[in-house]
N, C-alpha and C positions, 0 to 999 in steps of 0.2 A: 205749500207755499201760498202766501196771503201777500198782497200790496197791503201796503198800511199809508195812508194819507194823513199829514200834518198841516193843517191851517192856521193864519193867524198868528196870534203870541205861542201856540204851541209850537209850531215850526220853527219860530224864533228861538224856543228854548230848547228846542232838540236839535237844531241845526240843520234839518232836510225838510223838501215838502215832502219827501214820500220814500219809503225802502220797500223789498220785500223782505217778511219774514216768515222763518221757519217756524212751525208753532206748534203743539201738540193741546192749545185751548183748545177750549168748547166752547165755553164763552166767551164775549168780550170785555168783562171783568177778569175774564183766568188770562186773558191776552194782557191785560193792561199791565196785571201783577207780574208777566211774566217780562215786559220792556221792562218795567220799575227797576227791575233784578238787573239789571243791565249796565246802567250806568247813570249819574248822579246828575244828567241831565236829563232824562226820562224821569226820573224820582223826582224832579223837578216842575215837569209839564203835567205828571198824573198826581200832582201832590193833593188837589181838591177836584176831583171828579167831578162833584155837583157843579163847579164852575165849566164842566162840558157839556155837549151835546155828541151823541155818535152816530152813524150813518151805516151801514153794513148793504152792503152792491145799491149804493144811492138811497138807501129807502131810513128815514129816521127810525131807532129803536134805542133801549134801551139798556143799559151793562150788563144784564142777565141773558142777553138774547145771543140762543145758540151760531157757533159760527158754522155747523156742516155745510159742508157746499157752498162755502161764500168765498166771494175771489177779491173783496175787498172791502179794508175798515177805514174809516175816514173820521178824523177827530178834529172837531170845532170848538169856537164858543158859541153860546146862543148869539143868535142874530138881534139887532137892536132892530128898531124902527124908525124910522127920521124923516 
């Protein structure tokens, strides 16, 4: 079991900031693909990846980066400057 965290317009388009899920990834590309399957609001928030950023137990990485031993994924957009 994984927390999965929603920020942002993605939260907006999936409707939660955060659920747990059950997940048999490895990575967090095989996690994304495996919300996508879900429901057409998820198909929705991972529709352009490159328009995220992800986090895995607070630390930034990237879609290929294995999930062992993580107790939580966090999906953003990049952060602007202002």
């Amino acid at each position: 079991m994984i927390d999965v965290l929603y920020f942002a317009w993605v939260r907006e388009r999936i409707g939660l900031p955060k659920e747990q899920v059950e997940t048999s990834a490895v990575t967090v590309a095989d996690l994304v693909a495996e919300l996508v399957q879900r429901e057409d609001r998820y198909a929705a928030a991972f529709e352009d990846v490159s328009a995220l950023r992800v986090a895995v137990d607070q630390e930034l990485c990237e879609f290929d980066t294995p999930l062992a031993g993580a107790r939580e994924v966090a999906f953003f957009p990049p952060m602007t400057g202002g």
